[in-house]
C-alpha positions as CSV (number, residue, x, y, z in Angstrom):
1,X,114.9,166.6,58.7
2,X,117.6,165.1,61.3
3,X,120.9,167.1,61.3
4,X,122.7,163.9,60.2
5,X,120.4,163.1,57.4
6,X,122.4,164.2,54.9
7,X,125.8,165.5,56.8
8,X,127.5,161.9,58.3
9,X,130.2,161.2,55.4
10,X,132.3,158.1,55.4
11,X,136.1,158.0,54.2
12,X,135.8,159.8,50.5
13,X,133.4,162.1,51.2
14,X,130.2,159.9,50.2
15,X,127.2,161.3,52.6
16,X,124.6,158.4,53.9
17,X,121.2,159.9,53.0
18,X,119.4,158.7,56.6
19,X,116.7,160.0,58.4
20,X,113.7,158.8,60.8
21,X,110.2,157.9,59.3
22,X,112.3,155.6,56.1
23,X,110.2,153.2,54.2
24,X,113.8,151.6,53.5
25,X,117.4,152.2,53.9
26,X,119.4,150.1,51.3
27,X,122.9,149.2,52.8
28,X,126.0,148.7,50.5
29,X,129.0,146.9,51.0
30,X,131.0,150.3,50.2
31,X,131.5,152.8,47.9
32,X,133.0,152.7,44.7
33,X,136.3,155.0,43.4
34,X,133.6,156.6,41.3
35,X,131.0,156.9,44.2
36,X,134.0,158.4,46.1
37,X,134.7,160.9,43.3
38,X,131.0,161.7,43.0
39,X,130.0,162.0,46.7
40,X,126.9,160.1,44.9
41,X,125.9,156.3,46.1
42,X,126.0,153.7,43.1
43,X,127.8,156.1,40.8
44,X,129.9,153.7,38.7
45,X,128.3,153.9,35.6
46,X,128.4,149.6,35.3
47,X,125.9,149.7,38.6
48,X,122.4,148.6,37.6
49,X,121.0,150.3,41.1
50,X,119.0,153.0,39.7
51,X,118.3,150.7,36.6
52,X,116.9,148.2,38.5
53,X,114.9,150.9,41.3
54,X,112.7,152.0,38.8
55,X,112.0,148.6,36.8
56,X,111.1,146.9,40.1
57,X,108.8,149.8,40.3
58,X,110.4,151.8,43.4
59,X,111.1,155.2,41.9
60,X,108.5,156.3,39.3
61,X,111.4,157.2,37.3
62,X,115.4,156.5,36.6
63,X,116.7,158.2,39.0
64,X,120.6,159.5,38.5
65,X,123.2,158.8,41.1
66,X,123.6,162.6,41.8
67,X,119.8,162.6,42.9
68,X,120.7,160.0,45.7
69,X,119.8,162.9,48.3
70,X,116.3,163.4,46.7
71,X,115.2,159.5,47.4
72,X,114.6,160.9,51.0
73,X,111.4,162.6,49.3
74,X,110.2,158.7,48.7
75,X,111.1,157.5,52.1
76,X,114.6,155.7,51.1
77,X,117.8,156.4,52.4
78,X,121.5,155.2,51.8
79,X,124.5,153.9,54.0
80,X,127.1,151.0,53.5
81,X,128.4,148.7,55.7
82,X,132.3,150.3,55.5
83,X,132.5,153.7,54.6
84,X,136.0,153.5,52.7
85,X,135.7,153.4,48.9
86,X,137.7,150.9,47.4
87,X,138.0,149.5,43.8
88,X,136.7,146.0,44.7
89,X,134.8,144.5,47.8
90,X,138.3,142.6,47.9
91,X,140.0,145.6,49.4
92,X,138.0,145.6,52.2
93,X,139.5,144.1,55.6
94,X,138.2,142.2,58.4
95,X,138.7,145.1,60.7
96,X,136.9,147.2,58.4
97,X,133.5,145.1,58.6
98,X,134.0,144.7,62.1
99,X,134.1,148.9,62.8
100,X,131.6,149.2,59.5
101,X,128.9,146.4,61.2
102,X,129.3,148.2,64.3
103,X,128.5,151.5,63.1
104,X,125.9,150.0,61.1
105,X,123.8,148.7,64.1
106,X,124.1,152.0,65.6
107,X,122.7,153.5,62.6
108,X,119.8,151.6,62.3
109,X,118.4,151.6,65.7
110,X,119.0,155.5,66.0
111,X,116.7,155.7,62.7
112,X,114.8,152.8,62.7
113,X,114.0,152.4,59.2
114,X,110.8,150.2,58.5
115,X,112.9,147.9,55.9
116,X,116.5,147.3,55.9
117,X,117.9,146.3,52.2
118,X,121.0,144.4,51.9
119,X,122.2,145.3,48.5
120,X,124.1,141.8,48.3
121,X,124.1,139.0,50.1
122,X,127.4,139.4,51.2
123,X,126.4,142.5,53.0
124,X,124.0,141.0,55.0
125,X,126.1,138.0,56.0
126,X,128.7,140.5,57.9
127,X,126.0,142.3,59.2
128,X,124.2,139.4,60.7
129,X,127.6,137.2,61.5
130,X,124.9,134.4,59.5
131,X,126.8,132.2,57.3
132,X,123.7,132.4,54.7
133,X,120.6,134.0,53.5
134,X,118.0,133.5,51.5
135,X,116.8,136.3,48.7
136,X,114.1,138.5,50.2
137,X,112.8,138.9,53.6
138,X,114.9,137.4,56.7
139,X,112.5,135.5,58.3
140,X,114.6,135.8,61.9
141,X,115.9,139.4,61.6
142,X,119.1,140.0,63.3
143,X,117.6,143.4,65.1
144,X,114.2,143.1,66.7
145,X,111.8,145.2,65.2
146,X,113.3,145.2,62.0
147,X,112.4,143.9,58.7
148,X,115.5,142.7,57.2
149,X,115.4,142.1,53.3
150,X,118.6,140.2,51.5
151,X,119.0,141.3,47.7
152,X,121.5,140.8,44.9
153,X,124.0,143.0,44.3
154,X,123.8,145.4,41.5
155,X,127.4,145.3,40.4
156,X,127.4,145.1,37.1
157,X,129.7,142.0,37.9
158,X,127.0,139.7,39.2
159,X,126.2,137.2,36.3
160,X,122.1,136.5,38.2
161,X,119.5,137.4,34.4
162,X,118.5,141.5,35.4
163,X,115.0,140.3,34.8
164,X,115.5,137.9,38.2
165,X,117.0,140.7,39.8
166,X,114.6,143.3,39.3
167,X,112.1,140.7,40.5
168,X,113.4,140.5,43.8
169,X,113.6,143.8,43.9
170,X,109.7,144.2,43.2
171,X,109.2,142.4,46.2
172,X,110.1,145.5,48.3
173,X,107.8,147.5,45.9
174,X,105.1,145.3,47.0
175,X,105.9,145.1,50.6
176,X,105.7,148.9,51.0
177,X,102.2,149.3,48.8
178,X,99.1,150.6,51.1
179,X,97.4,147.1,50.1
180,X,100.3,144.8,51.2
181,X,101.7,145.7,54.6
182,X,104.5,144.1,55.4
């Protein structure tokens, strides 16, 4: 495993889980107080992240944010866009997406994950400078070679039906099966 698979830690002490060889690495906007806490990714207990992982049929089981680190096993890792944790996405400044997105870029070409998941729109949008984005694969991905996927959120604040959710989600399942290569 890389020396920084497990050892680059934002602002609060939460670790990004990357590594070369990823099937996907699912990008946050930024930890939560809780996460921060933790040291875990999608700690709050009002996230539906692990929730909807294993209903979309990603993880063969709920999974619970302290395993975060054992995801690598699967082939997914875990970064954010800004490192800082923060109550809300609200807290979050303009300089902080700009240093976040740059760190970000450097991130992913170092490790070149096979499938980039934007947990949130949002996220993907300051990523990609794009004013919008569809659900799902970006059909012009922002860095060549990558295959850029936008999702919901999992916030527990988003209002979309879970079921809708977690069938976007399966999309990824699908996309990384031996009989649908993406």
């Amino acid at each position: 495993m890389n020396q920084n698979a497990e050892g680059h830690e934002g602002a609060g002490g939460v670790p990004d889980h990357l590594d070369t060889g990823l099937q996907i690495v699912f990008v946050g906007f930024n930890p939560s107080l809780r996460s921060g806490e933790t040291g875990h990714h999608y700690a709050n207990p009002r996230n539906n992240f692990w929730r909807i992982l294993h209903q979309s049929g990603l993880t063969p089981r709920l999974y619970d944010p302290s395993e975060d680190g054992e995801l690598l096993k699967l082939g997914y890792g875990f970064t954010n866009i800004v490192a800082r944790p923060t109550k809300g996405i609200d807290e979050l400044t303009r300089e902080d997406y700009r240093l976040g997105r740059e760190e970000l870029i450097a991130k992913l070409l170092h490790y070149r994950p096979r499938i980039v998941c934007f947990v949130g729109k949002g996220v993907y949008t300051e990523y990609s400078r794009r004013s919008k984005a569809n659900w799902g694969f970006q059909p012009e991905p922002f860095l060549d070679g990558l295959h850029e996927f936008a999702a919901p959120s999992s916030s527990g604040l988003v209002r979309m039906p879970m079921q809708e959710i977690v069938g976007i989600y399966a999309r990824l399942a699908d996309a990384i099966s031996e009989k649908n290569q993406i």
